[in-house]
N, CA, C and O atoms as CSV, one atom per row, in Angstrom:
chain,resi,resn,atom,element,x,y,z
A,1,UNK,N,N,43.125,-9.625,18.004
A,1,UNK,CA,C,42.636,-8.508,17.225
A,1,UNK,C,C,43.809,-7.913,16.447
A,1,UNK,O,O,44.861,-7.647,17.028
A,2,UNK,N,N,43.614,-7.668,14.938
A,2,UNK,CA,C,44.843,-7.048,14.184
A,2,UNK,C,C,44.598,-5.797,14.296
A,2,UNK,O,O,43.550,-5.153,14.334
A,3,UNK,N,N,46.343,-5.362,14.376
A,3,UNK,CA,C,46.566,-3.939,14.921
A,3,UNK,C,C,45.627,-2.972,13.231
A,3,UNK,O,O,45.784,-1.770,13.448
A,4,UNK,N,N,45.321,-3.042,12.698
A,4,UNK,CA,C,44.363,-2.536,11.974
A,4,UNK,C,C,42.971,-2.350,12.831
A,4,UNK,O,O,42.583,-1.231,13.166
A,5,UNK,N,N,42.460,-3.213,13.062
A,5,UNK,CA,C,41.394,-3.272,14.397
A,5,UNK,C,C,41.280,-2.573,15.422
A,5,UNK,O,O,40.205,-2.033,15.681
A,6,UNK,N,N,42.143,-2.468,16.051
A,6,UNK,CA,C,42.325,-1.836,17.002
A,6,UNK,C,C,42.621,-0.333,17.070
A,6,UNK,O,O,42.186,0.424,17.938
A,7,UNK,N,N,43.492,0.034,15.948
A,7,UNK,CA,C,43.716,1.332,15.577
A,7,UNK,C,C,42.264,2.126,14.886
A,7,UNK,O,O,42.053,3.337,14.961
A,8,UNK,N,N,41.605,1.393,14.397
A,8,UNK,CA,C,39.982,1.892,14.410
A,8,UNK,C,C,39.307,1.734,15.315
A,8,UNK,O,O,38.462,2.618,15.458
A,9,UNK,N,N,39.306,1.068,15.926
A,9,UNK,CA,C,38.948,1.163,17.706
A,9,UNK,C,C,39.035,2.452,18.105
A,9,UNK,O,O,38.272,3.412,18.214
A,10,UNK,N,N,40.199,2.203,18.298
A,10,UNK,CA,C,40.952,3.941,18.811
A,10,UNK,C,C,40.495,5.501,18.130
A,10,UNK,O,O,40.476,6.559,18.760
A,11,UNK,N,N,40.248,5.370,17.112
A,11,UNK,CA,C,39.966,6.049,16.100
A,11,UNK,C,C,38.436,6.575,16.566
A,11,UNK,O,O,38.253,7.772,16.792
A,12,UNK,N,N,37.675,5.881,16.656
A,12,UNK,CA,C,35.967,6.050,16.564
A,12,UNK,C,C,35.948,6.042,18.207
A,12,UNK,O,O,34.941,6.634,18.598
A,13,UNK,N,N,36.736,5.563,19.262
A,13,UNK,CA,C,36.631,6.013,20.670
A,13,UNK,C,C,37.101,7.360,20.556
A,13,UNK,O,O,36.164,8.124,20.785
A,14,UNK,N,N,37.910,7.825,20.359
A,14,UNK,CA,C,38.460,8.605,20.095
A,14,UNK,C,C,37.680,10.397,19.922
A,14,UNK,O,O,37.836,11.503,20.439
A,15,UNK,N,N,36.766,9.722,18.804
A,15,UNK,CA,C,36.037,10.695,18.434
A,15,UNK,C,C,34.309,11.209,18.855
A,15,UNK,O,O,33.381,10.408,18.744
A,16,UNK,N,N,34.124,12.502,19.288
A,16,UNK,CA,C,33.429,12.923,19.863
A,16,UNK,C,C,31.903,12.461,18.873
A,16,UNK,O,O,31.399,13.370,18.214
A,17,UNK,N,N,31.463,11.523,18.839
A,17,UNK,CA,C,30.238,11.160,18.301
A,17,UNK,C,C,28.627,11.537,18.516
A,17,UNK,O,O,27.810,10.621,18.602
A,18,UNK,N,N,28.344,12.490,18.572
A,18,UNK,CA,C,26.919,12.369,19.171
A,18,UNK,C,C,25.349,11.817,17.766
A,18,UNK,O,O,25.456,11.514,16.578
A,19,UNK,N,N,24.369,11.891,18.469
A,19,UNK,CA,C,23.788,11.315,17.723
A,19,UNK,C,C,22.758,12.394,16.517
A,19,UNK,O,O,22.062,12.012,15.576
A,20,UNK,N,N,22.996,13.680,16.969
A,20,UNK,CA,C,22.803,14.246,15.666
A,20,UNK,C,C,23.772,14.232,14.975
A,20,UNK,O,O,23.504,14.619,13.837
A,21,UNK,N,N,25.282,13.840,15.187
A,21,UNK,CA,C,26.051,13.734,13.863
A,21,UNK,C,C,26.070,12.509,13.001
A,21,UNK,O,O,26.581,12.443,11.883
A,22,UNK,N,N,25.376,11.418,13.729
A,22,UNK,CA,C,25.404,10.501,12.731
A,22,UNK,C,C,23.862,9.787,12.243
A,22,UNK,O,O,23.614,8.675,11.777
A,23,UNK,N,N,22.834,11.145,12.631
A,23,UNK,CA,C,21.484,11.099,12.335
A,23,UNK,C,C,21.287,11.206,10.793
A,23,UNK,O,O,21.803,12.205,10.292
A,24,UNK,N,N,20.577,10.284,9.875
A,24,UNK,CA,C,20.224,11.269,8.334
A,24,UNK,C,C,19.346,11.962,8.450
A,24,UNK,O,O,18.728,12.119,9.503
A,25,UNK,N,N,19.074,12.607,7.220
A,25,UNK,CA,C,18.029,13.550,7.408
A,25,UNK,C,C,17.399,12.956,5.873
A,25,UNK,O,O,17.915,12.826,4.763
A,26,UNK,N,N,16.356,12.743,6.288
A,26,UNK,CA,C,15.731,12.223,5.060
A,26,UNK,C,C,14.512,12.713,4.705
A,26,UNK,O,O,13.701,12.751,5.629
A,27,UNK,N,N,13.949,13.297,3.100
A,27,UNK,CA,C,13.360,14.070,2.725
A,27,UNK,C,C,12.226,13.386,3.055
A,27,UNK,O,O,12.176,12.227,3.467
A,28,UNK,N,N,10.879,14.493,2.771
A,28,UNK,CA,C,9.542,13.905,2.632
A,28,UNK,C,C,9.167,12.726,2.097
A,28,UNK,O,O,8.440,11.794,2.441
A,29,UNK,N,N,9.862,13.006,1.144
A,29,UNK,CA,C,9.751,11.566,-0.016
A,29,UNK,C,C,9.927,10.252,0.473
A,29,UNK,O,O,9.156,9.299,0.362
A,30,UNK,N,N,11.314,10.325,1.168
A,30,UNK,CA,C,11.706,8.997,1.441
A,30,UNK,C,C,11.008,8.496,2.773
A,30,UNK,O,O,11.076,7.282,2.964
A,31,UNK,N,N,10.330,9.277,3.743
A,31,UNK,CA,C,9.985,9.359,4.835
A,31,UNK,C,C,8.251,8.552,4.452
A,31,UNK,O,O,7.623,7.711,5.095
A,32,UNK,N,N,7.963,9.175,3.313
A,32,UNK,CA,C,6.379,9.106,2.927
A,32,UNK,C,C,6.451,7.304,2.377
A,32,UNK,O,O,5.561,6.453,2.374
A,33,UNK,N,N,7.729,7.236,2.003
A,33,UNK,CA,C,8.120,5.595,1.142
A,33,UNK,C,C,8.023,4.783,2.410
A,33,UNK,O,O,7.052,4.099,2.731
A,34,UNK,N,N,9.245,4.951,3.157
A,34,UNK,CA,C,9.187,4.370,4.422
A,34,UNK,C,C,8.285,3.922,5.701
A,34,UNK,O,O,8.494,2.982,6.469
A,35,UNK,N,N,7.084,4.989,5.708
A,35,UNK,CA,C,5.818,4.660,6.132
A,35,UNK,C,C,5.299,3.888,5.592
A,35,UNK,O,O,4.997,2.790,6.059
A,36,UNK,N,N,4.993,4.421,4.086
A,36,UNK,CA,C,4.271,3.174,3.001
A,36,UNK,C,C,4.309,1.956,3.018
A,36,UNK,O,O,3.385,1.145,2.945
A,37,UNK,N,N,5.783,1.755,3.150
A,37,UNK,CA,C,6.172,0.040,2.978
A,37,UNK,C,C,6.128,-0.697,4.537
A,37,UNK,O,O,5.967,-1.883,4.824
A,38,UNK,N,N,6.343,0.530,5.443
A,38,UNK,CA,C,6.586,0.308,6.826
A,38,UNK,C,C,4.905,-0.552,6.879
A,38,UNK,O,O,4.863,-1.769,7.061
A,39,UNK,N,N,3.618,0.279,6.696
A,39,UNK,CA,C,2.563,-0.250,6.566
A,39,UNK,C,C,2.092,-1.282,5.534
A,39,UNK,O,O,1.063,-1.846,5.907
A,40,UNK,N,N,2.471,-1.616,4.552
A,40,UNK,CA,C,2.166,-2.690,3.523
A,40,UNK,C,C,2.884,-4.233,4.122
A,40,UNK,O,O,2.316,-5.325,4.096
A,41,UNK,N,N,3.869,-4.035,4.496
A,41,UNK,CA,C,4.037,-5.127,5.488
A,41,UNK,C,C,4.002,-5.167,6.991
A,41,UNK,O,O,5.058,-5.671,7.372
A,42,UNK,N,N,3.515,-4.965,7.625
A,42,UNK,CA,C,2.985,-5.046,8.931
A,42,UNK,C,C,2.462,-6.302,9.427
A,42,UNK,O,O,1.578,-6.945,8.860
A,43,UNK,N,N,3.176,-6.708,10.761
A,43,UNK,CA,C,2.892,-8.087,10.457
A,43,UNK,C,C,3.342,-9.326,9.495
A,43,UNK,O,O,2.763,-10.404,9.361
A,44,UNK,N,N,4.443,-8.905,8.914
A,44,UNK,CA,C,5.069,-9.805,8.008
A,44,UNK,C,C,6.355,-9.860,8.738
A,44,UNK,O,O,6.586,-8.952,9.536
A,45,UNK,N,N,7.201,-10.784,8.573
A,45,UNK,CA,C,8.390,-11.194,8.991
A,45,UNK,C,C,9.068,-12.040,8.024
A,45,UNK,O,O,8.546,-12.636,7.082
A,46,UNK,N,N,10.507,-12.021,8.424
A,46,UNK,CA,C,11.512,-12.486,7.592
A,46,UNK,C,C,11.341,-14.265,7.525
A,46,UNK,O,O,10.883,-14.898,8.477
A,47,UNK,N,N,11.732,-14.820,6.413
A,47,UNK,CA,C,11.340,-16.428,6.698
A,47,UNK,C,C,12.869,-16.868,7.101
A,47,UNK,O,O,13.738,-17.084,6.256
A,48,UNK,N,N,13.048,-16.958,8.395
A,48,UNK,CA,C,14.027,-17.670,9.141
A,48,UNK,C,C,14.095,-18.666,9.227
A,48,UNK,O,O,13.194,-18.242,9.951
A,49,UNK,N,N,14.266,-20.128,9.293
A,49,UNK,CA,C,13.320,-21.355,10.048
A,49,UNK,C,C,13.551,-21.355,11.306
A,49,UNK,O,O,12.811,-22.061,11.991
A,50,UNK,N,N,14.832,-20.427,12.107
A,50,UNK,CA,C,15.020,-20.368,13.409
A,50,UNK,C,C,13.695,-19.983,14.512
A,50,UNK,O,O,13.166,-20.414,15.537
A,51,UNK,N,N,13.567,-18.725,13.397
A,51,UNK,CA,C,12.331,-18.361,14.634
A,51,UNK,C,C,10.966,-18.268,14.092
A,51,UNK,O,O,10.206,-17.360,14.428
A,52,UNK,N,N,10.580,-19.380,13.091
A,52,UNK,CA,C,8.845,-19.330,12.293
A,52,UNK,C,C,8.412,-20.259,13.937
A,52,UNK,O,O,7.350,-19.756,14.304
A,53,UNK,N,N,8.605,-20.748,14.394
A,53,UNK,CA,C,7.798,-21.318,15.291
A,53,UNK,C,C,7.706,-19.961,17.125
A,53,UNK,O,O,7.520,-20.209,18.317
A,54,UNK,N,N,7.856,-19.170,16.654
A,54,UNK,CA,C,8.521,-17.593,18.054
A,54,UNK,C,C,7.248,-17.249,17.657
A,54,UNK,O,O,6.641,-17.484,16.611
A,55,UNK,N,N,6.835,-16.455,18.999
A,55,UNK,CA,C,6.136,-15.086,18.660
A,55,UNK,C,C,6.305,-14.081,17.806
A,55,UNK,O,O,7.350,-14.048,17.157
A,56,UNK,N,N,5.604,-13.363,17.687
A,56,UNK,CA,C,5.624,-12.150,16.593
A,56,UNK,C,C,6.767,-11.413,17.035
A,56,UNK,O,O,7.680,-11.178,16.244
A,57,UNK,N,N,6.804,-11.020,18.237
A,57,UNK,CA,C,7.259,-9.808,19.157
A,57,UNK,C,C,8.829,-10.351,19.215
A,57,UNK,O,O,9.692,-9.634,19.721
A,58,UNK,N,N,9.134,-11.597,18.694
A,58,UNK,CA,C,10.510,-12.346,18.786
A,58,UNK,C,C,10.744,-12.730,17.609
A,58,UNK,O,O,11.451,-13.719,17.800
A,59,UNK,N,N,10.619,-12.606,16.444
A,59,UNK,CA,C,10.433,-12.355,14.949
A,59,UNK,C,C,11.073,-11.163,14.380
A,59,UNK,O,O,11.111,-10.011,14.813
A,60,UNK,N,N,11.572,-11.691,13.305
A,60,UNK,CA,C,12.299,-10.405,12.401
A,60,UNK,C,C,11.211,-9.693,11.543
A,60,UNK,O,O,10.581,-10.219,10.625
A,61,UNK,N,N,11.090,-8.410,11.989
A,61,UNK,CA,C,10.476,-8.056,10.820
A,61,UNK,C,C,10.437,-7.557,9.390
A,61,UNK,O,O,10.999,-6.463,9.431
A,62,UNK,N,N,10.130,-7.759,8.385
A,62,UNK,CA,C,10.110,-7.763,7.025
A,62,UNK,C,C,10.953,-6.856,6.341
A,62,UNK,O,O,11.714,-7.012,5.386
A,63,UNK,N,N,10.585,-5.635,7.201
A,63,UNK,CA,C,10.411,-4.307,6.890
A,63,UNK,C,C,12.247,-3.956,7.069
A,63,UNK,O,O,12.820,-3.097,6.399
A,64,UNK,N,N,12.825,-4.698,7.952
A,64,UNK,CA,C,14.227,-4.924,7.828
A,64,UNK,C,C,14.714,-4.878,6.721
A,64,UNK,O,O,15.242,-3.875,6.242
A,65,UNK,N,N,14.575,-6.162,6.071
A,65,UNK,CA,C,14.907,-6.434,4.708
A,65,UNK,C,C,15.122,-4.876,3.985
A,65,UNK,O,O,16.188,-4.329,3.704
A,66,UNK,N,N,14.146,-4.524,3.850
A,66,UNK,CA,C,13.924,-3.163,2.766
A,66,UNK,C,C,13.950,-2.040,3.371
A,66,UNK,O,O,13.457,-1.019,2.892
A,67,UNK,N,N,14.811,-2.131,5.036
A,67,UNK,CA,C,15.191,-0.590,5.192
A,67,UNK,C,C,17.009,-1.074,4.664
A,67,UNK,O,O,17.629,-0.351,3.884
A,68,UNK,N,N,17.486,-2.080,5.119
A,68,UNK,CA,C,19.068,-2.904,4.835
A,68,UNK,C,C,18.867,-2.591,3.224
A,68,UNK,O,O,19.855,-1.989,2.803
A,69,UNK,N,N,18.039,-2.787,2.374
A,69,UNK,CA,C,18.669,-2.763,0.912
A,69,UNK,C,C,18.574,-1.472,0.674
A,69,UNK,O,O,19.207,-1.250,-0.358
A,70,UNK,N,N,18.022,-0.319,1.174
A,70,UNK,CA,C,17.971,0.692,0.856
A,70,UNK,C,C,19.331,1.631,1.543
A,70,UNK,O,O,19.827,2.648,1.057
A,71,UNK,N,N,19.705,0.964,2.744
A,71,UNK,CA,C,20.656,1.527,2.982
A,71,UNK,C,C,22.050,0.954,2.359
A,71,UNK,O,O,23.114,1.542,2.551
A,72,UNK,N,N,21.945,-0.314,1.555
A,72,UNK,CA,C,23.094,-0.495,0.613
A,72,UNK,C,C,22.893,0.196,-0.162
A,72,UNK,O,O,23.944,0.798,-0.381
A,73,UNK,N,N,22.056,0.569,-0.853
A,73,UNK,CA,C,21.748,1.620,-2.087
A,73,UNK,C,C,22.635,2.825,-1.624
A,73,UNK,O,O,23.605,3.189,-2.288
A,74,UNK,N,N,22.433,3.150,-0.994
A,74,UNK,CA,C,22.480,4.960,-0.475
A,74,UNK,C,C,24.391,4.359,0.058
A,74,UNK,O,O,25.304,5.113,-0.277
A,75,UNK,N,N,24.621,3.518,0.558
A,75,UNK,CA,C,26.269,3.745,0.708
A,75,UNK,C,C,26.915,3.082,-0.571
A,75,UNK,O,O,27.996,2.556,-0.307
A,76,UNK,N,N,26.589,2.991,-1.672
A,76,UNK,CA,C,27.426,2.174,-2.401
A,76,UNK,C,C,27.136,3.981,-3.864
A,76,UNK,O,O,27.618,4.142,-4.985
A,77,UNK,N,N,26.332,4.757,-3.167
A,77,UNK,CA,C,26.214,5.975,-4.182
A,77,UNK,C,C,25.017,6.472,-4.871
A,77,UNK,O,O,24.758,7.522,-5.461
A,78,UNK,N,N,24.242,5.190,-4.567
A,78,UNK,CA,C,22.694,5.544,-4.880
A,78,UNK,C,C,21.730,6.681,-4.367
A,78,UNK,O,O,21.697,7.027,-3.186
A,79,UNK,N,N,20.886,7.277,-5.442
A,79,UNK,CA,C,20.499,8.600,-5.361
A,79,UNK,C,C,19.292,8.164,-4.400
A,79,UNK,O,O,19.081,7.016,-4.009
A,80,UNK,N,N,18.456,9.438,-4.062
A,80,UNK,CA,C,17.179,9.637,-3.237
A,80,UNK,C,C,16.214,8.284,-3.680
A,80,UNK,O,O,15.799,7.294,-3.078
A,81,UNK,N,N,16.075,8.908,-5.325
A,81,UNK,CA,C,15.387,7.720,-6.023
A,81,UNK,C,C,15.533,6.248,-6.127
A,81,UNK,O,O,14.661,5.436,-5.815
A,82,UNK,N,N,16.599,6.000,-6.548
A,82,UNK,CA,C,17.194,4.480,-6.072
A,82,UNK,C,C,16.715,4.098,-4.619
A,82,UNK,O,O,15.841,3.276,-4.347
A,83,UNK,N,N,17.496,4.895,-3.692
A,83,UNK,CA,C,16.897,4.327,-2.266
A,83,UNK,C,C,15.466,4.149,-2.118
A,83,UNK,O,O,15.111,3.110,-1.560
A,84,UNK,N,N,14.610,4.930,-2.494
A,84,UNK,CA,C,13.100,4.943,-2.582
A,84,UNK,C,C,12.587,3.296,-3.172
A,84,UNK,O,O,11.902,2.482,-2.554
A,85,UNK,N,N,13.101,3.178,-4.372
A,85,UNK,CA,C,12.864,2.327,-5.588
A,85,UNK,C,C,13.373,1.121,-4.379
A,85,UNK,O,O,12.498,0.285,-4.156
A,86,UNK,N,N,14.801,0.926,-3.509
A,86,UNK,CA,C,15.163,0.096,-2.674
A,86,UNK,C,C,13.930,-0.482,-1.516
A,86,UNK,O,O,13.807,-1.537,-0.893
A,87,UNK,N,N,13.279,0.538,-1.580
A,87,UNK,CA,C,11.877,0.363,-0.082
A,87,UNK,C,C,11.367,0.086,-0.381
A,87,UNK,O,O,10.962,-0.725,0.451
A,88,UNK,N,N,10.497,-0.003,-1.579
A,88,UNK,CA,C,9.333,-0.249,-2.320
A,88,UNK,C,C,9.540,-1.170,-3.425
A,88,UNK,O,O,8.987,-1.095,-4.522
A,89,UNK,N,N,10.498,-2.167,-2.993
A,89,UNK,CA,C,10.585,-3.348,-4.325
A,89,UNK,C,C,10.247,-4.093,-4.045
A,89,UNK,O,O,10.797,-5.053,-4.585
A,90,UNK,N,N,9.370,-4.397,-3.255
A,90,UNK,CA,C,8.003,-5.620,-3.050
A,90,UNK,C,C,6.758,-5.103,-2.608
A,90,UNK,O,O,5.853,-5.557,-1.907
A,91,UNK,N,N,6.965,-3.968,-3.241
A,91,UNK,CA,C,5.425,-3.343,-2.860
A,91,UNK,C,C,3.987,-3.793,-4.294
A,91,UNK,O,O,2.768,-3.626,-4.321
A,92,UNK,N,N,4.973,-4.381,-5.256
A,92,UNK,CA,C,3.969,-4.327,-6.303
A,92,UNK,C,C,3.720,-6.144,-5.705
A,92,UNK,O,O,2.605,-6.651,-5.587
A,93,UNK,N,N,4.565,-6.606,-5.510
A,93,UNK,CA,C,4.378,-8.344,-5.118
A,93,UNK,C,C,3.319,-8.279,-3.549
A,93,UNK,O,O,2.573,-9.220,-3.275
A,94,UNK,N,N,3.385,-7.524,-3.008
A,94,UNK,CA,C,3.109,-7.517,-1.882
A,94,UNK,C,C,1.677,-6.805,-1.432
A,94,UNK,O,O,1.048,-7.059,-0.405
A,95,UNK,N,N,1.349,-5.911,-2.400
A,95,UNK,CA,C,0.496,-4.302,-2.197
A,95,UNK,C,C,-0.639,-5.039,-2.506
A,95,UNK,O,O,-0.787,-6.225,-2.802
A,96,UNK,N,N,-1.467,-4.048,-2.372
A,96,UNK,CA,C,-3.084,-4.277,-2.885
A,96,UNK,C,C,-3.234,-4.578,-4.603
A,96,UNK,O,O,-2.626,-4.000,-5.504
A,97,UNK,N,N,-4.352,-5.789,-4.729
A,97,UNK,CA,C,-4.460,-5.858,-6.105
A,97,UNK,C,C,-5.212,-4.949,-6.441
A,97,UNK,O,O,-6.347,-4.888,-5.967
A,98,UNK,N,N,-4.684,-3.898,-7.468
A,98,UNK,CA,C,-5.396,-3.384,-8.559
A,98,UNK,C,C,-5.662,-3.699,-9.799
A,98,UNK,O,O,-6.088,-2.884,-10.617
A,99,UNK,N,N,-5.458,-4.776,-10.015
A,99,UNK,CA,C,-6.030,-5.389,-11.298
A,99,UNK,C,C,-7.554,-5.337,-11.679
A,99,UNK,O,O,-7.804,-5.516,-12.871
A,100,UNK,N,N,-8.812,-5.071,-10.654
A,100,UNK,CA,C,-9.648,-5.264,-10.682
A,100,UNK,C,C,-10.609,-4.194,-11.582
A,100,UNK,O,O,-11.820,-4.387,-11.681
C-alpha cells in the first residue's frame, strides 16, 4: 500500500463520521424522479452475461445504472436538474408508449 494510501486511511479513520453527515438531502423533485424511474424499471436488470442465467434476487438491478450516472452528474458539478435529467434518461426508451 503507498504511503499516500495509507495516510488517507488514517485520515477518514481518523475522522468522526456519522451517517447524518454523509446523508444527502435531496429535494422533492429529485426524490419524485427517483421513485419514477425506481418504478419504470422494476424488474429490469443490468445485462451482465455473468449473472442472466441467476435469479432475480441475485441480479443487478437497472435502476443502479441511473442512480451511478446521476451521482457522476452531481460530483463532477452538475445541478439538481442535470442529476434529474441523469435518472430519467431511459425513461423515454423505456416508459409507456404515448404515441397513441
Amino acid at each position: 500500500m503507498t504511503d499516500f494510501t495509507q495516510d488517507r486511511r488514517r485520515q477518514l479513520t481518523e475522522q468522526n463520521f456519522t451517517l447524518e453527515s454523509i446523508t444527502m438531502k435531496f429535494s422533492d423533485r429529485y426524490e419524485r424522479a427517483l421513485i419514477y424511474a425506481s418504478q419504470l424499471h422494476y424488474k429490469q436488470f443490468r445485462k451482465v452475461s455473468a449473472t442472466e442465467n441467476l435469479p432475480d434476487e441475485a441480479r443487478i438491478p437497472y435502476i443502479t445504472h441511473l442512480v451511478s450516472v446521476s451521482a457522476l452528474v452531481q460530483q463532477y458539478g452538475g445541478d439538481e436538474d442535470q442529476a434529474i435529467a441523469a435518472l430519467l434518461h431511459d425513461a423515454i426508451e423505456d416508459g409507456p408508449d404515448f404515441t397513441d
